[in-house]
Structure formats: C-alpha cells, structure tokens
C-alpha positions as CSV (number, residue, x, y, z in Angstrom):
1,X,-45.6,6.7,-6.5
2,X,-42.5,7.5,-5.5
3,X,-41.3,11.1,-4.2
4,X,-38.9,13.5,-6.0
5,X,-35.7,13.7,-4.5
6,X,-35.0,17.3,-4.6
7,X,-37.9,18.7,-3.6
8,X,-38.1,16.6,-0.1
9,X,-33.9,16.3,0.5
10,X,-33.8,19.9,0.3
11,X,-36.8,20.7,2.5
12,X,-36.0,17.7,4.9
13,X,-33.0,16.3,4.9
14,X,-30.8,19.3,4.5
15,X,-31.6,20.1,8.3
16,X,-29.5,17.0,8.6
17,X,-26.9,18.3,6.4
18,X,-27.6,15.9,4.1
19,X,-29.0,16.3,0.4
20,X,-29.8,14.2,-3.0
21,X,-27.9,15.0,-6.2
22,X,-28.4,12.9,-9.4
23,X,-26.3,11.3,-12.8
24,X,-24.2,12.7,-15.6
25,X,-24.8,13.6,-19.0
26,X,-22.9,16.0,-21.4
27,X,-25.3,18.5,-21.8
28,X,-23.8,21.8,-20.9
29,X,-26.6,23.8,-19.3
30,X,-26.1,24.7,-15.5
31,X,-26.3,21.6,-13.4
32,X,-29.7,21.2,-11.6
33,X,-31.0,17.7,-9.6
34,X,-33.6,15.6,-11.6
35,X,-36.4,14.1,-10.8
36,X,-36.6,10.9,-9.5
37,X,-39.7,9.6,-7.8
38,X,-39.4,7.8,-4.4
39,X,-42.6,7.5,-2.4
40,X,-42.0,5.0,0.6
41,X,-45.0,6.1,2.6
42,X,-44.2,7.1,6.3
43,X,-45.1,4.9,8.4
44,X,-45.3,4.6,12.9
45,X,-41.8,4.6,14.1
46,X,-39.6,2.0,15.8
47,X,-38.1,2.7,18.8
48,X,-34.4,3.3,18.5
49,X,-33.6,0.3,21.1
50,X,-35.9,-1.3,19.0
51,X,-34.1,-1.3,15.6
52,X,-32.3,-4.3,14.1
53,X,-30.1,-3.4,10.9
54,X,-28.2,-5.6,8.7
55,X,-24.8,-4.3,7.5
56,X,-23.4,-6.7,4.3
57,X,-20.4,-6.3,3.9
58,X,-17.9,-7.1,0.3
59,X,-14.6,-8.3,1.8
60,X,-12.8,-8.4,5.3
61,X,-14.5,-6.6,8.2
62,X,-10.6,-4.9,8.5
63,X,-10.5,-4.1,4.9
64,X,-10.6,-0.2,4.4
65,X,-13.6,0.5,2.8
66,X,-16.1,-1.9,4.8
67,X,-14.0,-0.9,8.0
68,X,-15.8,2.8,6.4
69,X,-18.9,1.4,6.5
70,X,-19.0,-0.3,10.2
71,X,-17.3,3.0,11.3
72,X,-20.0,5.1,9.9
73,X,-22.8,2.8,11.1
74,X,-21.3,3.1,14.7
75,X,-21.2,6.5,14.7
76,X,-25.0,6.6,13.5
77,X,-25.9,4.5,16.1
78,X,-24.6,6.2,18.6
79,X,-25.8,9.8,17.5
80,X,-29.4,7.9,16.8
81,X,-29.7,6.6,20.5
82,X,-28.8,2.8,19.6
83,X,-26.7,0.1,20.6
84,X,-24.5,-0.8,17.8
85,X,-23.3,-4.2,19.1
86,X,-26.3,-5.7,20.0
87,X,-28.9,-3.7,17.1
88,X,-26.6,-5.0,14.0
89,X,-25.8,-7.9,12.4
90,X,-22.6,-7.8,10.1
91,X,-22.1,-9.9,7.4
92,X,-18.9,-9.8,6.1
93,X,-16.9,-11.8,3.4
94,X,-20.2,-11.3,1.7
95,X,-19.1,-11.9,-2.3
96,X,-21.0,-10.5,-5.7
97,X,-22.9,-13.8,-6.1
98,X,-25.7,-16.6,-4.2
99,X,-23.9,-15.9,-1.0
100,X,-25.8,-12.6,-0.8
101,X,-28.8,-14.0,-0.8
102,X,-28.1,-16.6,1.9
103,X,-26.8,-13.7,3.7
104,X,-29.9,-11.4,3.2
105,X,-32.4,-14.8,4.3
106,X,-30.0,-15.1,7.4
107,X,-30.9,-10.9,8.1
108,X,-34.5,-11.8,7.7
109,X,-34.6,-14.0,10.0
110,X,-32.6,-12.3,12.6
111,X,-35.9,-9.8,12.5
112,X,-33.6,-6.7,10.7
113,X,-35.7,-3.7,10.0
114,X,-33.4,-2.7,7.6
115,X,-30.3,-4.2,5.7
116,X,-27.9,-2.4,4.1
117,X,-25.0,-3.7,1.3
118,X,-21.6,-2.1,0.3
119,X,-21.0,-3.4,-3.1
120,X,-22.1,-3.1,-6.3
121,X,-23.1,-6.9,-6.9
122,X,-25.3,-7.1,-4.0
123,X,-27.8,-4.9,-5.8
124,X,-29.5,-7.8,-7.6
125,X,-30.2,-10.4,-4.9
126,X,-31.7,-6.7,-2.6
127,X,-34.0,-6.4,-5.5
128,X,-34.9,-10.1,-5.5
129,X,-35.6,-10.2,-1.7
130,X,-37.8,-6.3,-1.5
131,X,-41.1,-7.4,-2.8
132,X,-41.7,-10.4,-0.7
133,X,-40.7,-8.1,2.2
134,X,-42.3,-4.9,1.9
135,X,-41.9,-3.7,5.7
136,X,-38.4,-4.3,5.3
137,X,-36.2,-1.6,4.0
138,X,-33.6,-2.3,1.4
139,X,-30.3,0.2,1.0
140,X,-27.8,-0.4,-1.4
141,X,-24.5,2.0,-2.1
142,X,-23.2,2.5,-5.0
143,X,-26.3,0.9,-7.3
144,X,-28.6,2.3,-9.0
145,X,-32.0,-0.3,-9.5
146,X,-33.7,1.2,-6.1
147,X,-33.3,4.7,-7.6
148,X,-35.3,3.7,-10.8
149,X,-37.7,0.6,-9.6
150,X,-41.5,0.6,-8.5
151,X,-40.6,-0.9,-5.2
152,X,-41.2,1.7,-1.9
153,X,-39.0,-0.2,0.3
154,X,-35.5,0.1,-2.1
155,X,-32.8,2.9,-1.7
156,X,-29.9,3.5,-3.3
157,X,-27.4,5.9,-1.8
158,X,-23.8,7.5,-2.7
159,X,-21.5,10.5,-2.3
160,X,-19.9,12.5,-4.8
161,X,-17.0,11.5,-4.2
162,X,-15.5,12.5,-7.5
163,X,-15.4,15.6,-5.8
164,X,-12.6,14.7,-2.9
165,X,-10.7,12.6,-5.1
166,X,-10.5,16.1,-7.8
167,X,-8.9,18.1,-4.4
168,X,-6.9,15.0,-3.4
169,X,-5.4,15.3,-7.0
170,X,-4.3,18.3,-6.1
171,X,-2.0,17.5,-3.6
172,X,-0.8,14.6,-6.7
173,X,-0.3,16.8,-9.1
174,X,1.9,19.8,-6.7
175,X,4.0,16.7,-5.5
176,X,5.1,14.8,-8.7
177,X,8.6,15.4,-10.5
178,X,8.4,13.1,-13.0
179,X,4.3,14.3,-14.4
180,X,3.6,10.7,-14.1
181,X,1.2,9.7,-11.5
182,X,-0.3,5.7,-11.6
183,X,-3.4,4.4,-10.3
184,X,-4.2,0.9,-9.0
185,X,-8.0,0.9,-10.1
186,X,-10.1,-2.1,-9.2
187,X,-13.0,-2.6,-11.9
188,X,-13.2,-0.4,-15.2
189,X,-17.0,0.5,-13.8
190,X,-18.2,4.1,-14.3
191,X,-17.4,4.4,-10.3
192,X,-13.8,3.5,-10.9
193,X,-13.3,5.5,-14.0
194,X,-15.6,8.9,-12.5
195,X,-13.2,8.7,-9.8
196,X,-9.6,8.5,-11.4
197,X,-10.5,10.6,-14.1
198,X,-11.5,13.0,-11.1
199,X,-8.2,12.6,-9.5
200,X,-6.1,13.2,-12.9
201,X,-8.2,16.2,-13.7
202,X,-7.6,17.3,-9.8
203,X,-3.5,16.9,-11.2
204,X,-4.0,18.8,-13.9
205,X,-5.4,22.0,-12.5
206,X,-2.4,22.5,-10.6
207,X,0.3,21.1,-13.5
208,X,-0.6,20.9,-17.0
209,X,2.0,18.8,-17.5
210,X,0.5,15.5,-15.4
211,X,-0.3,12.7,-17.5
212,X,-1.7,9.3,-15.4
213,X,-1.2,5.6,-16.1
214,X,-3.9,3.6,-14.6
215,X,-3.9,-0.8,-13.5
216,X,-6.4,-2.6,-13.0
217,X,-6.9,-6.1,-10.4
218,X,-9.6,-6.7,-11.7
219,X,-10.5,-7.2,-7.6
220,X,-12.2,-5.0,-5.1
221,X,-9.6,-6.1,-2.7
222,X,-6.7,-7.9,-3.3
223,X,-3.7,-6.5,-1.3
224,X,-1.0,-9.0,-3.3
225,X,-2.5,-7.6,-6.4
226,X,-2.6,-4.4,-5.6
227,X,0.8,-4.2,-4.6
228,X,1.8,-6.1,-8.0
229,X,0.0,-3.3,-9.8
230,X,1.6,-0.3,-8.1
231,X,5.2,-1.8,-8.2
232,X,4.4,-1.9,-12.1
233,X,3.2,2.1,-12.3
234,X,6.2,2.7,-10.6
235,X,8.7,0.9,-12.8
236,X,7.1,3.2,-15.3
237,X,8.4,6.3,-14.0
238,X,5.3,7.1,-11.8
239,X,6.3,8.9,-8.5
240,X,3.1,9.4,-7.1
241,X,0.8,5.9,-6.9
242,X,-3.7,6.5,-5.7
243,X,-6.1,3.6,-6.1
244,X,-9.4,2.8,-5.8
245,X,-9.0,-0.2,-4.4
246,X,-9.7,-1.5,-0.5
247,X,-6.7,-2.5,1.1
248,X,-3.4,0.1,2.1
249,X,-1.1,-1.7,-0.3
250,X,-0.2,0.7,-3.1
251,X,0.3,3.0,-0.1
252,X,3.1,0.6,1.2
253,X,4.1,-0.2,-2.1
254,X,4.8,3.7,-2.7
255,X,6.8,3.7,1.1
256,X,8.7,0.9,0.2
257,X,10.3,2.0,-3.2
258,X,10.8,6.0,-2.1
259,X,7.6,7.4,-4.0
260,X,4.3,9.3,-2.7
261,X,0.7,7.9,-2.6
262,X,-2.5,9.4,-2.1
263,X,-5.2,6.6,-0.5
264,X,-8.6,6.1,-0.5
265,X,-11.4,5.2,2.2
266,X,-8.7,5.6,5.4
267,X,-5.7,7.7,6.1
268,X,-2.5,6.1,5.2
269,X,-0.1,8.1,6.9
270,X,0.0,5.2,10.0
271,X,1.6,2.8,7.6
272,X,3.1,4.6,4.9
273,X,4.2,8.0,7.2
274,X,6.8,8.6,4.4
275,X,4.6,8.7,1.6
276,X,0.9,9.3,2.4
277,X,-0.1,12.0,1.5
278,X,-4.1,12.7,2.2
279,X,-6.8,10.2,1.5
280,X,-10.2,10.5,-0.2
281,X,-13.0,9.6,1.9
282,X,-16.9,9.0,1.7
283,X,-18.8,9.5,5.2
284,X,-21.2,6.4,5.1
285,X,-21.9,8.2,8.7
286,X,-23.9,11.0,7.3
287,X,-26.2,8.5,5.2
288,X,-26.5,5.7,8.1
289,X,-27.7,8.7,10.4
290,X,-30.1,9.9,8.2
291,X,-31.7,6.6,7.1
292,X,-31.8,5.5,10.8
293,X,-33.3,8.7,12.2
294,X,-35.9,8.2,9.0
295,X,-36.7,4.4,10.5
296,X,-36.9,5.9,14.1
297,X,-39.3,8.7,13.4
298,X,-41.4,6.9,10.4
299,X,-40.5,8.9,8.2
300,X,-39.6,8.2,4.5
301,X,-36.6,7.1,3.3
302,X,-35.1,8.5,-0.3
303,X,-34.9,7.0,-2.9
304,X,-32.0,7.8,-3.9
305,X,-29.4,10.1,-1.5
306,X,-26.0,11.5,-2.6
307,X,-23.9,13.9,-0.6
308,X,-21.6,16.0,-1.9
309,X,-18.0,17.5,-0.5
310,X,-19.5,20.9,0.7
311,X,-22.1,18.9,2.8
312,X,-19.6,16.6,4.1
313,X,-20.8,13.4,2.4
314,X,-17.1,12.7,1.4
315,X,-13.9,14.6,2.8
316,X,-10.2,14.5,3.1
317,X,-8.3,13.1,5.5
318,X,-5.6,15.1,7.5
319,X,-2.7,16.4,5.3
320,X,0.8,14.9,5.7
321,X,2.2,18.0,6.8
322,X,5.9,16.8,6.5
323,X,5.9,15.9,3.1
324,X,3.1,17.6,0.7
325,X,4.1,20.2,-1.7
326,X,4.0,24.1,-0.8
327,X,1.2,25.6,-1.4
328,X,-1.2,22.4,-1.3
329,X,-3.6,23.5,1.1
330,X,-4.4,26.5,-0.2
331,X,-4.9,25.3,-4.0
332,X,-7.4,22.5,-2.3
333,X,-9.1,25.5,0.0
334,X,-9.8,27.5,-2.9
335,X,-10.8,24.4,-5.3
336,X,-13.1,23.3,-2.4
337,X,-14.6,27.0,-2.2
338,X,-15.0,27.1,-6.1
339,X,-17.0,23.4,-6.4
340,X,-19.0,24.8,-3.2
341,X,-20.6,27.7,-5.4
342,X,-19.8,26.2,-8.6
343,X,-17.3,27.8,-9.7
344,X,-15.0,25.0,-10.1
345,X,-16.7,21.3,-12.3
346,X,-14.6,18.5,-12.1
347,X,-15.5,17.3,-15.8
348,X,-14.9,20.8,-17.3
349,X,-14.2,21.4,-20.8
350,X,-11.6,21.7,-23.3
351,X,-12.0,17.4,-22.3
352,X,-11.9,14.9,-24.7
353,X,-12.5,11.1,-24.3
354,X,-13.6,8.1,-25.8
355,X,-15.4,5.0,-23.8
356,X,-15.2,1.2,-24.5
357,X,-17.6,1.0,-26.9
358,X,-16.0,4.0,-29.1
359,X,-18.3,6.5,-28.1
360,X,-16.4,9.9,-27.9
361,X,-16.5,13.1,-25.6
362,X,-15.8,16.3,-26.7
363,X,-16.2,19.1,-24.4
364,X,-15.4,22.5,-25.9
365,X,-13.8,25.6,-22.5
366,X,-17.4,26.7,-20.7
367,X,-19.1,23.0,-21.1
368,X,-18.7,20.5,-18.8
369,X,-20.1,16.6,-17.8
370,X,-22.7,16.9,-14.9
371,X,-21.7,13.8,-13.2
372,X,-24.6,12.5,-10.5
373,X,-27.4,14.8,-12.1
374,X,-29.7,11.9,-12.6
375,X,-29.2,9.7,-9.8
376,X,-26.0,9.0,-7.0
377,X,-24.5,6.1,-8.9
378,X,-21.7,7.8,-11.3
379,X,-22.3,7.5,-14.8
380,X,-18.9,8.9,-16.7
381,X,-17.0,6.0,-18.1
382,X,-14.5,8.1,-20.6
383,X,-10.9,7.5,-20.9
384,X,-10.0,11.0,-21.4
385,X,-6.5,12.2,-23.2
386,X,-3.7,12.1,-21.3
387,X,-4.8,9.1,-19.0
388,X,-3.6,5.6,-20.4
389,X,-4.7,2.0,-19.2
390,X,-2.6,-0.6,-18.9
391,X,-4.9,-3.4,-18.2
C-alpha cells in the first residue's frame, strides 16, 4: 500500500522545508491536502558516493527550463555529499516519444539508482520501464500516473508554481499602459493554462482593467516560434509579453520592439536588461535534495511531492529595479504574505470560465478553485473571461 502524503511530508519532509500538496476542484470549502497512498518501503541506504541518477531531459541541455533542472540537481548533489559529474547521467534532446525509452534502457544499464524525466511525455515509457525494475526508482515532474498507480518505485513531483506566476503578474499588471498583456503559451495542457490564468489573475489584482491575449507554438521550445508568437501579441497592442515556454525569446522579442516581459524558469534581465522584469521560477533543487537524501538514508520516497511558494518550491527572480512599476514590491510582499496564511487564492471568485469541452466555471466572491489539492500535477484548464486565445 502506498503512504498518505500529508501525514508523512508534514511529519518528515517539512524538516527539509519541503511538503506535498494535491489537485484542484471547485468545491469551495477550505483547502486541505488529500489522500494519496504512497508506500515505497524503506529500504538499507546507498552510500552518497555510491549513487548513480539519471537526469532526462526534453530539449537542449542550454534551454531554460532543463538548464533548471541540471542546476537544481547540482545543487542537490553537492548539499547531499555527491559528485555531480561523475554520479549523473544526462540525457538530453530526449523527445515525448520511443526515444525515451531507449534513453531509460541506456540509464539502466549505466547501473542508475534512480532516473528522473522533465517532461510531461516521458511519463508513459517511466511507467512502462518501473515494474520490471522494482529497485529502481522512477520520478517524473509534472505527471501524474506515479501519484495514482500500484507501483512503490514511481513518483511524481511538482511545485505550485501557479503561485509565483500570480505575484509575477503583479509586477505585469502595475507596468502595462495599454491593459493588454500577451502570453506565448506552449501546449493548451492544464499546466499551461493553471499558469497563465495565474499570471492574468496576478494582473488583475493590481488593475481591473488587464485583459490578456494568449499564443500558442504548439512547442515546448521553439525560440523562432516563440519569437513569431510574441511579435504577434505585440502587434496587438500588448506592451507587456510572459510565456510559458523554454527558451528567452519573447523576452528579446519584448527588448527589441520597446515593450516589457516577464520570463519564466531563468532571469531575463542578462539579455533583455531593458525589459525583464522578474521571472517565475520552480526550485527543482528542493525536490532533487529531498529525493536524494531519501535514496541515501533508505528512506521512502513520496509519492507524490509539491512545494509551494512559502516553502520555497518556486520563487521569483530578482526584480528589475530600473524599470518595474512603483509600488511593485510591496503589492508582491503583501500577496506573498496573504497566500502564505491563506488569505490571498489565486483562483478566487467572482471567476467565470469555460474549458474545451464547454464545461463552465462559475465561482460566486468567497469561493474559489483549490488548484493541487488532489495531487501536484495542475488540474484547472478554464479559459476564464477576460483572457482570449488566439491559437
């Protein structure tokens, strides 16, 4: 059987700084964590100069979001007594499809303890690979099958990121003149939308006013799309360009014509000093720590971790000092505060929306979405008024 998150992150993990959270529904109660089981028995240890780890990777090593991810797994490494050159194997370029497999077989045989994928796609050929190797443990971010399957050795693991990208529309929404922000959005997965809509409702806290256009590539990472996508917001009158997408492009796009940008997974102000403003960012570090101080001490891993803002699982990156708006830090200090001690929900009512399949939201002032209550992969997928998609 496997073991409920809350009750052994909070007992544990928390001593770690780290702790579980779960999925999102519209009930309107007060948000609590549900039960999930996990129940990878503990086993003996390995010896931290003993660990081998497989890292698999999306796209380029360089890429912004998997340069997060070998970032964080150094910094593990080094706080967990390891040597990150010689106790990983990288796998990079590693695309949604067969090549994962190869690349997990490759792993295998390099005698990894543990492997660990980036991208949502991967998740399949981890599940496919976990029961013929049971002392092999299998961690996937931004999934959700090892949160919900009877396998010991499968993880999933997340941040709430939904909450940085709600505080980095804050400093969106205090800079725009025109009320028009864009977004260059990847994928139209519930991970994408969670997070724009986030970033808009971020906007709108601090301007009523804001409404958001959102393009998709259709790409994780695409840099020539991506800058396509954020020269078209801005022909439409946008004047401040985000993105969930992995490479700095709309951030140079946004230098290039004059207008303001807000990144994601690394701080832009190095190559768009004119127009980054902050960044949203998830710490992969604070999961790769915990996991790997789990495998050291034989302890169990959970089944399913996510992190949230206050437990510094995601954060911002430095402020642009020369250019954000008056006032920005302190709206973000106190919005920071208020979803510390819940105060402040990110999905909070009067909200309406309406999905893909026509499904609609209606959250009436005092209710509000409870977005990772069930599990760390996000689960809202509304298109919520005032947002509009181009593609």
């Amino acid at each position: 059987m496997k073991k409920r998150i809350l009750a052994l992150l909070m007992a544990g993990a928390l001593a770690l700084g780290l702790t579980a959270c779960g999925g999102g529904d519209t009930s309107t109660d007060a948000d609590t964590t549900a039960d999930s089981s996990s129940d990878t028995a503990a086993t003996t240890g390995i010896a931290a100069d003993k660990l081998k780890v497989g890292l698999i990777l999306v796209g380029e090593a360089a890429d912004a979001y998997n340069k997060n991810h070998i970032d964080g797994m150094r910094e593990a490494c080094q706080k967990n007594g390891m040597d990150y050159d010689s106790q990983v194997v990288v796998k990079a370029n590693i695309t949604e499809d067969s090549t994962c497999a190869d690349a997990i077989n490759e792993l295998l045989d390099a005698g990894c303890n543990a492997i660990f994928a980036d991208s949502f796609g991967h998740e399949q050929y981890m599940e496919e690979a976990a029961p013929d190797h049971p002392d092999v443990q299998f961690c996937h971010a931004t999934g959700y099958q090892g949160a919900t399957d009877t396998l010991d050795n499968t993880h999933n693991y997340f941040a709430k990121i939904f909450e940085a990208r709600y505080l980095a529309g804050i400093a969106a929404g205090l800079k725009t003149e025109t009320n028009k922000l864009g977004y260059v959005a990847a994928k139209p997965f519930a991970e994408v939308i969670s997070g724009y809509t986030a970033f808009y409702l971020g906007a709108k806290s601090v301007n009523p006013d804001v409404t958001m256009l959102v393009n998709y590539t259709n790409e994780w990472s695409d840099a020539t799309k991506e800058a396509t996508n954020a020269q078209a917001l801005i022909d439409q009158g946008c004047d401040v360009i985000s993105q969930h997408s992995d490479t700095s492009a709309p951030a140079t796009t946004a230098q290039s014509n004059g207008v303001f940008a807000v990144g994601y997974n690394d701080d832009m102000i190095s190559v768009a000093p004119d127009a980054a403003l902050v960044s949203a960012r998830v710490n992969w570090g604070a999961y790769y720590e915990y996991a790997l101080k789990c495998l050291i001490d034989g302890e169990a891993i959970d089944q399913d971790w996510c992190g949230s803002y206050a437990e510094g699982a995601c954060y911002l990156s430095p402020f642009n000092d020369a250019i954000i708006a008056d006032g920005t830090k302190e709206a973000i200090e106190k919005a920071a505060a208020g979803l510390a001690d819940g105060s402040v929900q990110v999905f909070a009512g009067p909200l309406h929306g309406k999905d893909a399949d026509g499904n609609e939201l209606n959250l009436a002032e005092g209710e509000y979405y409870k977005e990772n209550e069930k599990g760390s992969s996000p689960t809202f997928t509304y298109i919520v008024d005032g947002v509009t998609v181009l593609s």
